[in-house]
CHARMM-style PDB file with segment names, atoms N, HN, CA, C and O in Angstrom:
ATOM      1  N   UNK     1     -16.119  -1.656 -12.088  1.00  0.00      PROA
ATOM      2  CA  UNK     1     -14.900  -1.562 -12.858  1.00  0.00      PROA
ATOM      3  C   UNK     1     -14.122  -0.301 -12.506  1.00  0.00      PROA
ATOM      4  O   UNK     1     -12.894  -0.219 -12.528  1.00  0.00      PROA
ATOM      5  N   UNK     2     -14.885   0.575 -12.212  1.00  0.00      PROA
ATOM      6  HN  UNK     2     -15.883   0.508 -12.194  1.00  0.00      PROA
ATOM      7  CA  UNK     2     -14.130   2.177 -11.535  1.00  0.00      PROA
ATOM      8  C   UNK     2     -13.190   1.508 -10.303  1.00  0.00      PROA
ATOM      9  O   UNK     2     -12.125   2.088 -10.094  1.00  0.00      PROA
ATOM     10  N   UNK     3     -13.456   0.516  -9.605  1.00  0.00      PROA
ATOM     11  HN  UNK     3     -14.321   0.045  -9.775  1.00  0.00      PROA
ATOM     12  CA  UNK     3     -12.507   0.716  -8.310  1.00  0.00      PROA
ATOM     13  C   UNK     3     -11.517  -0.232  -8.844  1.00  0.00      PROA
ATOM     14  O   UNK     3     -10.659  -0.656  -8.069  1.00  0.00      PROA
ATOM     15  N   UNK     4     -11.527  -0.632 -10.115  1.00  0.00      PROA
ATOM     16  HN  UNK     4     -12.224  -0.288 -10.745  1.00  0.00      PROA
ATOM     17  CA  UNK     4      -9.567  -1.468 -10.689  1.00  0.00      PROA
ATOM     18  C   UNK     4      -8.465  -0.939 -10.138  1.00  0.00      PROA
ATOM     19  O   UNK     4      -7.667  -1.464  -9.361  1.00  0.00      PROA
ATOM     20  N   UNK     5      -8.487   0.627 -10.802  1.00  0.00      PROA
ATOM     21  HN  UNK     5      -9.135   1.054 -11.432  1.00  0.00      PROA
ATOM     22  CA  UNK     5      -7.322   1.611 -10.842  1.00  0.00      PROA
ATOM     23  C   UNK     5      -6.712   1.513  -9.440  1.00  0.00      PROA
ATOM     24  O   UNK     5      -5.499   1.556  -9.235  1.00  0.00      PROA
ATOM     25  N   UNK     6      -7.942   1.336  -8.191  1.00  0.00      PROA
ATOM     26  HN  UNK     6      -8.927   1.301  -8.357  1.00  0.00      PROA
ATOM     27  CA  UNK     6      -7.247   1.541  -7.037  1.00  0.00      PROA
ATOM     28  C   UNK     6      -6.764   0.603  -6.309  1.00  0.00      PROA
ATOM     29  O   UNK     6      -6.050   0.895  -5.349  1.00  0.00      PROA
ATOM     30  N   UNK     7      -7.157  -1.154  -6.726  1.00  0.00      PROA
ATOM     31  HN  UNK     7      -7.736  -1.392  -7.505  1.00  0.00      PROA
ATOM     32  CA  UNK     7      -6.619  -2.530  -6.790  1.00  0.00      PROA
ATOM     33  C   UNK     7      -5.550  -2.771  -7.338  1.00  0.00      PROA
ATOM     34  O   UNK     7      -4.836  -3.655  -6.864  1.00  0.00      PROA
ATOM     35  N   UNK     8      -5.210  -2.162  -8.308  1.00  0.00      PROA
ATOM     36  HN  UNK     8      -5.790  -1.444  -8.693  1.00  0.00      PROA
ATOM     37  CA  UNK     8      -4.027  -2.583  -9.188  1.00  0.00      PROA
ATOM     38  C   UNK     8      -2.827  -2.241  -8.223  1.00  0.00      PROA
ATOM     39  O   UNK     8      -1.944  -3.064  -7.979  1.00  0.00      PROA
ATOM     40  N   UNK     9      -2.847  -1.293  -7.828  1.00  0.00      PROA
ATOM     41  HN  UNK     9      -3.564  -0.624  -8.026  1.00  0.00      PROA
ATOM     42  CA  UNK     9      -1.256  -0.568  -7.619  1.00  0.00      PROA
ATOM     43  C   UNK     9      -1.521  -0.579  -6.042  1.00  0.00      PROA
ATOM     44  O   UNK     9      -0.538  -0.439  -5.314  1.00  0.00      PROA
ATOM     45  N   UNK    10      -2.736  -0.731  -5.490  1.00  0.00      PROA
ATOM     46  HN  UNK    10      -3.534  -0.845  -6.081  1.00  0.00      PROA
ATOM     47  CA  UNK    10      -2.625  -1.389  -4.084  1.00  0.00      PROA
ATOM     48  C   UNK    10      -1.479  -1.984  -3.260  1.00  0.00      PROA
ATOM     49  O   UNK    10      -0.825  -1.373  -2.414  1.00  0.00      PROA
ATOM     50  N   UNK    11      -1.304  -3.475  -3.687  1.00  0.00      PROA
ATOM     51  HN  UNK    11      -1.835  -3.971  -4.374  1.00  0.00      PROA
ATOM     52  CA  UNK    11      -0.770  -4.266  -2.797  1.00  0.00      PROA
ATOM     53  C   UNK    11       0.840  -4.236  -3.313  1.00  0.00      PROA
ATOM     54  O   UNK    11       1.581  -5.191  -3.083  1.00  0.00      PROA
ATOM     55  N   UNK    12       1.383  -2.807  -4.171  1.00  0.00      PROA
ATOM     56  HN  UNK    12       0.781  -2.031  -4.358  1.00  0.00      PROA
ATOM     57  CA  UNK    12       2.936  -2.600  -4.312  1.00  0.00      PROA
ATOM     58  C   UNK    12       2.868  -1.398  -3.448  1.00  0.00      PROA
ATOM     59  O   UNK    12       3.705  -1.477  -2.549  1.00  0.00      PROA
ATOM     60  N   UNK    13       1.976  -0.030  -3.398  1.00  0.00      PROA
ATOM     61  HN  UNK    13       1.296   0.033  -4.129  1.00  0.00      PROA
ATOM     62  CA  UNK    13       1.911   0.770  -2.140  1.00  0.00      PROA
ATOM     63  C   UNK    13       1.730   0.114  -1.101  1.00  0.00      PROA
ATOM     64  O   UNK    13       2.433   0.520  -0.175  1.00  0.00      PROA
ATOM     65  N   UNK    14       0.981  -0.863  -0.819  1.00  0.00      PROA
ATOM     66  HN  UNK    14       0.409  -1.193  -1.570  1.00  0.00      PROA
ATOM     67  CA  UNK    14       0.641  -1.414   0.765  1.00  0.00      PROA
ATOM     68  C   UNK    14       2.163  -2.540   1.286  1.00  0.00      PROA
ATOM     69  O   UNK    14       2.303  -3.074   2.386  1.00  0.00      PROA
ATOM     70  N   UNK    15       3.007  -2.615   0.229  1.00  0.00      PROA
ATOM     71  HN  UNK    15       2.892  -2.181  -0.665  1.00  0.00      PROA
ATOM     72  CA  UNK    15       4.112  -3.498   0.746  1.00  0.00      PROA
ATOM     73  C   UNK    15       5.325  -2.197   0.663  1.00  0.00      PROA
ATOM     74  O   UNK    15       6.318  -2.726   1.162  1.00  0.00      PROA
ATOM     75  N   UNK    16       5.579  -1.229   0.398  1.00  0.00      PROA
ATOM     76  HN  UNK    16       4.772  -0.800  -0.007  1.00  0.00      PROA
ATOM     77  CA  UNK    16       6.201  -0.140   0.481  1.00  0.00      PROA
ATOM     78  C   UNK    16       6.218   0.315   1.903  1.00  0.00      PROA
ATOM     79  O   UNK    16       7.144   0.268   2.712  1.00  0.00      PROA
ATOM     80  N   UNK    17       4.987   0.772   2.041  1.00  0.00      PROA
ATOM     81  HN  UNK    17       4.234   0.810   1.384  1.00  0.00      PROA
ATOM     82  CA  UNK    17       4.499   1.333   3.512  1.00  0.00      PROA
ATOM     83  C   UNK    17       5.142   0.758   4.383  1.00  0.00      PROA
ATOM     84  O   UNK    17       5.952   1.243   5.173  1.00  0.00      PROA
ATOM     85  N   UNK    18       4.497  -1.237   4.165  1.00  0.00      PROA
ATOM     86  HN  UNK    18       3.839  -1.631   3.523  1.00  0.00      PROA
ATOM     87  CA  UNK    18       4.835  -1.731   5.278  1.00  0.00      PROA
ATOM     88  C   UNK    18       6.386  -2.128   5.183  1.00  0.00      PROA
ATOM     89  O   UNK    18       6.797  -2.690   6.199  1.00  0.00      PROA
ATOM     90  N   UNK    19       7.178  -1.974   4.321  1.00  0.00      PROA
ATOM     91  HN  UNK    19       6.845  -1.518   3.496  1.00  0.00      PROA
ATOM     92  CA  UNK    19       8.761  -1.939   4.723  1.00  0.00      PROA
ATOM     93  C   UNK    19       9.265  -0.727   5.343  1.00  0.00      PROA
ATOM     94  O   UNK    19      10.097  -0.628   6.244  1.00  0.00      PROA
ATOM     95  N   UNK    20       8.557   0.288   4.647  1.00  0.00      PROA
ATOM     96  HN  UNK    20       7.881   0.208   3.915  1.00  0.00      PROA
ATOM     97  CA  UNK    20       9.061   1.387   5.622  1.00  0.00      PROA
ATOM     98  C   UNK    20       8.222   1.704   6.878  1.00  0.00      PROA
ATOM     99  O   UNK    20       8.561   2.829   7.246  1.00  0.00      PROA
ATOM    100  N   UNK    21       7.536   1.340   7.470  1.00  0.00      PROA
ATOM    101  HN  UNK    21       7.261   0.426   7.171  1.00  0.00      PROA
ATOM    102  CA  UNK    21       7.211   0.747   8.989  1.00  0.00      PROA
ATOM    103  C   UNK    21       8.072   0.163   9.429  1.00  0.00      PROA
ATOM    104  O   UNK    21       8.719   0.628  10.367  1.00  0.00      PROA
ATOM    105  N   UNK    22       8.352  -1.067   8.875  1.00  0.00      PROA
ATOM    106  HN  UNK    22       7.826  -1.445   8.113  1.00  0.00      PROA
ATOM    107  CA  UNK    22       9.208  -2.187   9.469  1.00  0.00      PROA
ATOM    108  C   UNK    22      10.805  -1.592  10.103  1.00  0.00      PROA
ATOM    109  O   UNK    22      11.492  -1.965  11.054  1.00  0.00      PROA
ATOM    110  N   UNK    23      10.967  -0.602   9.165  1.00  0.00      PROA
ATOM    111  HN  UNK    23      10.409  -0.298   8.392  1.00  0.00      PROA
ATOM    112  CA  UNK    23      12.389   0.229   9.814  1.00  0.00      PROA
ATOM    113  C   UNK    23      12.399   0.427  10.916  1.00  0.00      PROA
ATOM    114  O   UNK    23      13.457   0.261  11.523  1.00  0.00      PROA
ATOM    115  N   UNK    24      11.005   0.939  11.737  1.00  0.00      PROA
ATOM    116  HN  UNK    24      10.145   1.074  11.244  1.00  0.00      PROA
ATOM    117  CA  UNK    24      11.051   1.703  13.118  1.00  0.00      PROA
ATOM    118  C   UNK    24      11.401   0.317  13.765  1.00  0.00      PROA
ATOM    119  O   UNK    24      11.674   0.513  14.949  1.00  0.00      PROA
ATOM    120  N   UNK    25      11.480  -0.805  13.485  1.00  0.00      PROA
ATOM    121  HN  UNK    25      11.258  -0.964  12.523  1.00  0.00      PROA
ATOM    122  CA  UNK    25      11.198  -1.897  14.657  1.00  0.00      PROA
ATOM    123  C   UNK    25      12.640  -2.771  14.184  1.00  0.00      PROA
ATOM    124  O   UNK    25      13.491  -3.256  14.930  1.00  0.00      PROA
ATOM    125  N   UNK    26      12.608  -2.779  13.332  1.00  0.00      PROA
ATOM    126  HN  UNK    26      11.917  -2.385  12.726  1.00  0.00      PROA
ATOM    127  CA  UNK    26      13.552  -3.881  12.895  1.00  0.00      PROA
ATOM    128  C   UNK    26      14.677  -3.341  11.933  1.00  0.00      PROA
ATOM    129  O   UNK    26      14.611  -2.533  11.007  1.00  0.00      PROA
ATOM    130  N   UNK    27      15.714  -4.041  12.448  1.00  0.00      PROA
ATOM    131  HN  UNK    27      15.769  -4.697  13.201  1.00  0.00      PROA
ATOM    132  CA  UNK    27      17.349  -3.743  11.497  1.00  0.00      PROA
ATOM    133  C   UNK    27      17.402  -4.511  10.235  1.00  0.00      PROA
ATOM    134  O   UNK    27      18.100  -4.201   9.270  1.00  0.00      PROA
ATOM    135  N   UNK    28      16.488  -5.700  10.322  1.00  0.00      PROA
ATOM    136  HN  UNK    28      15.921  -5.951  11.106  1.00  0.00      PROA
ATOM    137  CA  UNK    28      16.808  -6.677   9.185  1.00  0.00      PROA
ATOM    138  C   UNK    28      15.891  -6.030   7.925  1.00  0.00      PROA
ATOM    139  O   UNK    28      14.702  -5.710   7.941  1.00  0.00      PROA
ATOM    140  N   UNK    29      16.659  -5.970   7.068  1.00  0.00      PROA
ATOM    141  HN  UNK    29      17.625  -6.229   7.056  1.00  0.00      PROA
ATOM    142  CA  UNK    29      15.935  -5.551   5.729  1.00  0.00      PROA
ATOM    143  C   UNK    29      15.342  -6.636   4.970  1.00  0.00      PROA
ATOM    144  O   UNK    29      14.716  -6.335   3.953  1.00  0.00      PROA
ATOM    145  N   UNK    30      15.455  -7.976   5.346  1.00  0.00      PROA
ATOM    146  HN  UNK    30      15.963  -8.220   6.172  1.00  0.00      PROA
ATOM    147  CA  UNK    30      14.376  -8.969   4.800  1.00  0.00      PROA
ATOM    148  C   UNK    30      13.606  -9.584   5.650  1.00  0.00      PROA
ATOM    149  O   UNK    30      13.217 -10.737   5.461  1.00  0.00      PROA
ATOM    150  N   UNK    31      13.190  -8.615   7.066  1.00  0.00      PROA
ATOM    151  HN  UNK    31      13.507  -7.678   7.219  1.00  0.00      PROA
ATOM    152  CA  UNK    31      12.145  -8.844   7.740  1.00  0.00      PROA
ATOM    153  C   UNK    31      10.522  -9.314   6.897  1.00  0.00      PROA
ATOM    154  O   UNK    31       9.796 -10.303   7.005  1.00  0.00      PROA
ATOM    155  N   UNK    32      10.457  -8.221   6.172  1.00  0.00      PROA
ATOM    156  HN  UNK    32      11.047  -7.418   6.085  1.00  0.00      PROA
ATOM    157  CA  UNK    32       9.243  -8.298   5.497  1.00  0.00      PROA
ATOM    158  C   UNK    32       9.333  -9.250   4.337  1.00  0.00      PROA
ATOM    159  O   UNK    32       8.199  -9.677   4.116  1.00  0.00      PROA
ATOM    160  N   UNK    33      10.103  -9.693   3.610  1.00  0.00      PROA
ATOM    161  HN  UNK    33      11.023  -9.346   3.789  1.00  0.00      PROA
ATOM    162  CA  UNK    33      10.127 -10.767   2.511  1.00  0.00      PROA
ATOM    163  C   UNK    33      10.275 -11.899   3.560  1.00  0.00      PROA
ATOM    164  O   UNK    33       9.517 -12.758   3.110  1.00  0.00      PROA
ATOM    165  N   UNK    34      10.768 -12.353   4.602  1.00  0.00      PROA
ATOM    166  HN  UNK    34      11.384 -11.655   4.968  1.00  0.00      PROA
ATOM    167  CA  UNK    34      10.621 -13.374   5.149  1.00  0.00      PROA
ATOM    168  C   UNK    34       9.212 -13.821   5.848  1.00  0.00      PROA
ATOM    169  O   UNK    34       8.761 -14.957   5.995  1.00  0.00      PROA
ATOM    170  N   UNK    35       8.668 -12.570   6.227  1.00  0.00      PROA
ATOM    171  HN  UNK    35       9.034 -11.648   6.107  1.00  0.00      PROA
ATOM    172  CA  UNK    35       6.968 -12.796   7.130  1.00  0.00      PROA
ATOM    173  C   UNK    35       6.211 -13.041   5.459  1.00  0.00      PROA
ATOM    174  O   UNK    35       5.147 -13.647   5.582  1.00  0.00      PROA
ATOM    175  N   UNK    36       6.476 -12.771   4.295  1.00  0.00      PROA
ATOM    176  HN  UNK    36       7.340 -12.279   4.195  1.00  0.00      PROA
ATOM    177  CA  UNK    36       5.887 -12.561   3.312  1.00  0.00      PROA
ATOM    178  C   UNK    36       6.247 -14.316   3.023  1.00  0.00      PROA
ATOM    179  O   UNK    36       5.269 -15.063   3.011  1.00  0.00      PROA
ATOM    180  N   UNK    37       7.221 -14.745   2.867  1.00  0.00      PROA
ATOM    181  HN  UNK    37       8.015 -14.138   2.877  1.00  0.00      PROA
ATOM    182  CA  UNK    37       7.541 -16.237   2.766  1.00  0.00      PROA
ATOM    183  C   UNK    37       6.477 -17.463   3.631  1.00  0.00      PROA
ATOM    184  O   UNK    37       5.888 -18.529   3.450  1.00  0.00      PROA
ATOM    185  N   UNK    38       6.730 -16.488   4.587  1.00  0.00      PROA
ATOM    186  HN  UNK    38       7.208 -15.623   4.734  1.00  0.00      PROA
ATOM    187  CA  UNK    38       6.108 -17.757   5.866  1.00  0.00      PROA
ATOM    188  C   UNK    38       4.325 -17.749   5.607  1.00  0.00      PROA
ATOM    189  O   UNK    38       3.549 -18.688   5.779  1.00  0.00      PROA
ATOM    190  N   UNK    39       4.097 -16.689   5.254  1.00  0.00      PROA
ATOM    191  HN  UNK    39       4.728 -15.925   5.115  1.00  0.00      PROA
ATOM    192  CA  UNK    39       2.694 -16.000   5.071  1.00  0.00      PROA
ATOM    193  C   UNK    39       1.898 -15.359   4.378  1.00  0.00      PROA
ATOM    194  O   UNK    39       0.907 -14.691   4.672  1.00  0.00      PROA
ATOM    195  N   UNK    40       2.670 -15.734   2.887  1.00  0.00      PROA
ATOM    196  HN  UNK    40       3.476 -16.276   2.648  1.00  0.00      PROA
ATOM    197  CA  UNK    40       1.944 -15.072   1.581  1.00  0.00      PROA
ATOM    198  C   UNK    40       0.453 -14.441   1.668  1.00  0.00      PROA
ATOM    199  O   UNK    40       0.166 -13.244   1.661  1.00  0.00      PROA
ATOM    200  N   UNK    41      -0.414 -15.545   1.752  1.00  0.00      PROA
ATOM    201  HN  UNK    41      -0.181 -16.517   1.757  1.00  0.00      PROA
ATOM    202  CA  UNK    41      -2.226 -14.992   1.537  1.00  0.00      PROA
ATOM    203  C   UNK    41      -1.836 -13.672   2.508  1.00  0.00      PROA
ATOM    204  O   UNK    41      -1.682 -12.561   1.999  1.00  0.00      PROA
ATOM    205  N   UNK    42      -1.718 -13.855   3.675  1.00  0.00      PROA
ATOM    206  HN  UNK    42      -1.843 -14.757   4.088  1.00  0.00      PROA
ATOM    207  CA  UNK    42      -1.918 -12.996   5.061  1.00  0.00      PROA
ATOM    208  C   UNK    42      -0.955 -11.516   4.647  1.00  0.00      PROA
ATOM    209  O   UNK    42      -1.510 -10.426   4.781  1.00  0.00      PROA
ATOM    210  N   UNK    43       0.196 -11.569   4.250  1.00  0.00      PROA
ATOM    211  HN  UNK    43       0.647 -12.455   4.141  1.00  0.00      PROA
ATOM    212  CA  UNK    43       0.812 -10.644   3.776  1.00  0.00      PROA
ATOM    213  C   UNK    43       0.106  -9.642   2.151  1.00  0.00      PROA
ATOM    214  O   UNK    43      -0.089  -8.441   1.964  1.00  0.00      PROA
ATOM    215  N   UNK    44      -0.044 -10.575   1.484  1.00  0.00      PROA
ATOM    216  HN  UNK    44       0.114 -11.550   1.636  1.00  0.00      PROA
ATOM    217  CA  UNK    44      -0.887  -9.917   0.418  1.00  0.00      PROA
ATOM    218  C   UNK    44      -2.199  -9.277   0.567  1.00  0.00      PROA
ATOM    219  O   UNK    44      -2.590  -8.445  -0.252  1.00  0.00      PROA
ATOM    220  N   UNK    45      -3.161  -9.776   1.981  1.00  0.00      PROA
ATOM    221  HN  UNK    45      -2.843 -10.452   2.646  1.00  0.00      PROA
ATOM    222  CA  UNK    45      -3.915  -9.381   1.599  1.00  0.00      PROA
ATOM    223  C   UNK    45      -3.881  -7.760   2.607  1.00  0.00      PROA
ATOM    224  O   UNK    45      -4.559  -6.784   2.286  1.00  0.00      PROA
ATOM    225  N   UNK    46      -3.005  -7.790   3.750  1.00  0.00      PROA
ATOM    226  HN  UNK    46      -2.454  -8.583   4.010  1.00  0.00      PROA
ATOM    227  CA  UNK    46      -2.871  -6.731   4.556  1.00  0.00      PROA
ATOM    228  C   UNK    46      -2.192  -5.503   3.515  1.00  0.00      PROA
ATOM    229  O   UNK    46      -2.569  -4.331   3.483  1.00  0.00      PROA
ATOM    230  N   UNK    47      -1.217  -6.045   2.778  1.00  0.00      PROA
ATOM    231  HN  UNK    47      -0.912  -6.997   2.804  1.00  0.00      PROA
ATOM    232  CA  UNK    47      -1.027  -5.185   1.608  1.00  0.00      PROA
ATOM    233  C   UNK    47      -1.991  -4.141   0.597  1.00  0.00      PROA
ATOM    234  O   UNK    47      -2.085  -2.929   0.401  1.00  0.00      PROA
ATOM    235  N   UNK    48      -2.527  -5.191   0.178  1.00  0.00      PROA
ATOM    236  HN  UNK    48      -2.451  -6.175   0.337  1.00  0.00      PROA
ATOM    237  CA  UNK    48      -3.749  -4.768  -0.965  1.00  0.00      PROA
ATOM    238  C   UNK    48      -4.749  -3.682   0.062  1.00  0.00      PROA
ATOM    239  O   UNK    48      -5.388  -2.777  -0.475  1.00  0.00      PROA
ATOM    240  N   UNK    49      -4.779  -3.839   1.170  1.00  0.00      PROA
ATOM    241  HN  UNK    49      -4.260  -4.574   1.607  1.00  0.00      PROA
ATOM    242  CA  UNK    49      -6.043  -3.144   1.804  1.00  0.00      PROA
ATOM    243  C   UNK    49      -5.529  -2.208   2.331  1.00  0.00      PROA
ATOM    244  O   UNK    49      -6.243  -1.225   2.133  1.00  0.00      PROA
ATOM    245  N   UNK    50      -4.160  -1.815   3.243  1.00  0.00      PROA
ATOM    246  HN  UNK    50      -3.580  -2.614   3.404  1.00  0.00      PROA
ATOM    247  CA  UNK    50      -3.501  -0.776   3.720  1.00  0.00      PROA
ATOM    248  C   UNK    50      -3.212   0.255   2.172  1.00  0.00      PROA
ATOM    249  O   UNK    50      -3.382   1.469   2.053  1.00  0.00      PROA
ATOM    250  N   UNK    51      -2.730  -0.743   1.128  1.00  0.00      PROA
ATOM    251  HN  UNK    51      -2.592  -1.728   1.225  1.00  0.00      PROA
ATOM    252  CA  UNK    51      -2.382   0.177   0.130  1.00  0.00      PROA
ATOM    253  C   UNK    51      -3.879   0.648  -0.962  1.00  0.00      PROA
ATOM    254  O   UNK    51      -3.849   1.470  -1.877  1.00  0.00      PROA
ATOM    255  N   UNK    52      -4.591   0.171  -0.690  1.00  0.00      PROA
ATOM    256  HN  UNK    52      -4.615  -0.496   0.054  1.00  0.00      PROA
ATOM    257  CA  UNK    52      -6.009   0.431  -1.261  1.00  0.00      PROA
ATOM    258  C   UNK    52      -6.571   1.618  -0.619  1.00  0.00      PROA
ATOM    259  O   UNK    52      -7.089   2.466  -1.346  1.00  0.00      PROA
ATOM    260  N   UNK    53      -6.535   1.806   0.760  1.00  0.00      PROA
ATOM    261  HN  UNK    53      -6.115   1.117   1.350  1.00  0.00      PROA
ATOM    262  CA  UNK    53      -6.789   2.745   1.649  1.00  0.00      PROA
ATOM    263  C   UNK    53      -6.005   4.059   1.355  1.00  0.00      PROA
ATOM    264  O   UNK    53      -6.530   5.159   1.526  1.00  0.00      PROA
ATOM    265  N   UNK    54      -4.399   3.863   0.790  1.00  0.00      PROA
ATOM    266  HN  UNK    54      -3.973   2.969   0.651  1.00  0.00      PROA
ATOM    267  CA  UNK    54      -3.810   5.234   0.630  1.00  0.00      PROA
ATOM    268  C   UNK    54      -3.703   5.358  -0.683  1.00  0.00      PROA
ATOM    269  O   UNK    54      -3.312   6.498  -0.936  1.00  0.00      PROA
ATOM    270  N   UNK    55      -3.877   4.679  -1.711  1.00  0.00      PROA
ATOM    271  HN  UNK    55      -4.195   3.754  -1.505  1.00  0.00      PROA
ATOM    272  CA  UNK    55      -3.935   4.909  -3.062  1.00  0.00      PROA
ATOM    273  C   UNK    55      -5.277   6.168  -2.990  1.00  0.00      PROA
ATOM    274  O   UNK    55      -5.101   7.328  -3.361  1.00  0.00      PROA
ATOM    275  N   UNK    56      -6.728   5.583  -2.379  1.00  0.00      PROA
ATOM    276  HN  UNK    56      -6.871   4.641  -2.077  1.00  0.00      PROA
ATOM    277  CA  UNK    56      -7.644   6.119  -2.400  1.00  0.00      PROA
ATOM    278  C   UNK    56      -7.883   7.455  -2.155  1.00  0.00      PROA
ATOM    279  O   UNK    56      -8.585   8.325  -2.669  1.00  0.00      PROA
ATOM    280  N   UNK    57      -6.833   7.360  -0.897  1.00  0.00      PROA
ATOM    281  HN  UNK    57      -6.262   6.653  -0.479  1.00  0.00      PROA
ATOM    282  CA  UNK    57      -6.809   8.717  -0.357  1.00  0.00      PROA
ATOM    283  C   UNK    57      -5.664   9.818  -0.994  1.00  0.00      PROA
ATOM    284  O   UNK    57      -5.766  11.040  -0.883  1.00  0.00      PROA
ATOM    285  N   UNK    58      -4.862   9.301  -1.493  1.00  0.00      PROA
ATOM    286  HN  UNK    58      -4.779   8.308  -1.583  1.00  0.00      PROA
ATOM    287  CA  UNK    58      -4.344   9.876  -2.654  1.00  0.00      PROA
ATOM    288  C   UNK    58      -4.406  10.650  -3.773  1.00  0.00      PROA
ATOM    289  O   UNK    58      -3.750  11.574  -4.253  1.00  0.00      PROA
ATOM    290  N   UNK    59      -6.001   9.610  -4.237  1.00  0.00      PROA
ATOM    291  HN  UNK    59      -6.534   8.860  -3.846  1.00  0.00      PROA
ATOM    292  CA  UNK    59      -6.525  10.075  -5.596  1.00  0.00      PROA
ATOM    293  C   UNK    59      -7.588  10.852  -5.190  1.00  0.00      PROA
ATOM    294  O   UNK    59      -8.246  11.180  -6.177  1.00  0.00      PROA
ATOM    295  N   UNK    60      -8.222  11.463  -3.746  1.00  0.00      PROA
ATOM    296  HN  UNK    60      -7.687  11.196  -2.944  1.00  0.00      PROA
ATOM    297  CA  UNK    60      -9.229  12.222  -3.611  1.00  0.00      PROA
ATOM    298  C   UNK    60      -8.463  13.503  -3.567  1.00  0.00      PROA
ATOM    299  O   UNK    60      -8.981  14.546  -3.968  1.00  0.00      PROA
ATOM    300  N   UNK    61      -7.125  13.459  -3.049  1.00  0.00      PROA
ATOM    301  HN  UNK    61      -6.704  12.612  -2.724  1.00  0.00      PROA
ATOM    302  CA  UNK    61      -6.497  14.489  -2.600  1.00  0.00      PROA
ATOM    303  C   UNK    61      -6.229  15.626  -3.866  1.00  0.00      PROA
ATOM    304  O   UNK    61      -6.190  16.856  -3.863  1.00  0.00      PROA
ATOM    305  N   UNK    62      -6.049  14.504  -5.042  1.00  0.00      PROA
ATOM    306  HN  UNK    62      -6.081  13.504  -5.044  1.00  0.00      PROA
ATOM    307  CA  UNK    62      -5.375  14.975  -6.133  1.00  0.00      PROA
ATOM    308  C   UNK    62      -6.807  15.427  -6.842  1.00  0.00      PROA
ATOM    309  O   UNK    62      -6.751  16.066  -7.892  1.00  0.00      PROA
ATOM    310  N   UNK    63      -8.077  15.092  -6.264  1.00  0.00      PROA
ATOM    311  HN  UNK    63      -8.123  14.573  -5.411  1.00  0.00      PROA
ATOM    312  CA  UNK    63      -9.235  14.939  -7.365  1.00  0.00      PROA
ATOM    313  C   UNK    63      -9.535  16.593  -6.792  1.00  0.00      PROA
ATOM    314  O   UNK    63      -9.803  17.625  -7.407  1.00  0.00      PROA
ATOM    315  N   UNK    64      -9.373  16.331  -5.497  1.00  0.00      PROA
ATOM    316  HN  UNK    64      -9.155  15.493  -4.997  1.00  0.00      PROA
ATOM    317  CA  UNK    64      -9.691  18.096  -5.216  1.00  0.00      PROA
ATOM    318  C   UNK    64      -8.560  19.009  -5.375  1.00  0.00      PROA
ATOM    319  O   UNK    64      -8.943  20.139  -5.680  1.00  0.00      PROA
ATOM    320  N   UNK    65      -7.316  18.893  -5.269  1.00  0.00      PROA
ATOM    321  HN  UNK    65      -7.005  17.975  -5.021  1.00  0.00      PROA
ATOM    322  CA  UNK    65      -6.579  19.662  -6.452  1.00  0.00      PROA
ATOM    323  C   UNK    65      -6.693  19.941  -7.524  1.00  0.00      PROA
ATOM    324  O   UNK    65      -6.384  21.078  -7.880  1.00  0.00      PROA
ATOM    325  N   UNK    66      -7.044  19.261  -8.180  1.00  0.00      PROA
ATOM    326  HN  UNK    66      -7.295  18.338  -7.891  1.00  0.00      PROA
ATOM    327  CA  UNK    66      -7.564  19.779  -9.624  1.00  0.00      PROA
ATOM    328  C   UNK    66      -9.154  20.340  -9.764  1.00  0.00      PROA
ATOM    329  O   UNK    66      -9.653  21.081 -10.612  1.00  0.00      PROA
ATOM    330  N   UNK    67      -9.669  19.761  -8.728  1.00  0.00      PROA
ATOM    331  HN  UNK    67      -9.264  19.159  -8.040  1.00  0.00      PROA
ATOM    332  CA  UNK    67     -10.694  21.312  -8.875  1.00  0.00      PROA
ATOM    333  C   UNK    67     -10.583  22.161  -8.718  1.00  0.00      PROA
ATOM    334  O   UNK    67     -11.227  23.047  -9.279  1.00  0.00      PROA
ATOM    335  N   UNK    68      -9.539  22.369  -7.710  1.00  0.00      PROA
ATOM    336  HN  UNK    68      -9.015  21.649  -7.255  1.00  0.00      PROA
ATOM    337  CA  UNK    68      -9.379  23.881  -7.132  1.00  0.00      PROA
ATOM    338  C   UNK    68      -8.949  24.552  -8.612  1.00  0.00      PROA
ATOM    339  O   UNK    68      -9.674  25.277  -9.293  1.00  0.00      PROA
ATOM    340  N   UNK    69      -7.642  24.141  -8.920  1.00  0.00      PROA
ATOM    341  HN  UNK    69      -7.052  23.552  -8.367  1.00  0.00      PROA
ATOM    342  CA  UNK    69      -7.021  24.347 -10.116  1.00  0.00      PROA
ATOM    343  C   UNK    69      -8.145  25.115 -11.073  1.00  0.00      PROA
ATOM    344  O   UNK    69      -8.290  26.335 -11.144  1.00  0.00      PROA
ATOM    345  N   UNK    70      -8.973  24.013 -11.856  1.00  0.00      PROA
ATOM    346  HN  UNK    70      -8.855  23.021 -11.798  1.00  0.00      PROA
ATOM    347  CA  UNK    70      -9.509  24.633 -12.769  1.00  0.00      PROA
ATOM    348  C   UNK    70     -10.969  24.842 -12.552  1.00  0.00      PROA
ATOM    349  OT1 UNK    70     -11.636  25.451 -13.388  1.00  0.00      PROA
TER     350      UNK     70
END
């Protein structure tokens, strides 16, 4: 149940990222809602796991900030 927090908000960081990736390559700004159309499962799940990966690394960053802190 500890690893929810970092599922939840996953696959809205992991579709962030990958729009702002998508800038370096592409002009169309509904590049990514259209590969997301054609390819829901495949898009959601590259989401959830790219953004699972930096949520994580996020919350270690912040976990040792606040040790330092106090």
């Amino acid at each position: 149940m500890g690893e929810l927090w970092i599922l939840i908000p996953a696959p809205f960081m992991g579709y962030f990222v990958i729009d702002h990736f998508r800038k370096l390559f592409s002009d169309d700004p509904n590049f990514v809602r259209e590969v997301f159309k054609s390819q829901p499962v495949t898009m959601v799940a590259a989401a959830t796991a790219l953004g699972a990966a930096i949520v994580w690394g996020l919350s270690e960053v912040g976990q040792r900030f606040v040790g330092i802190l106090f």
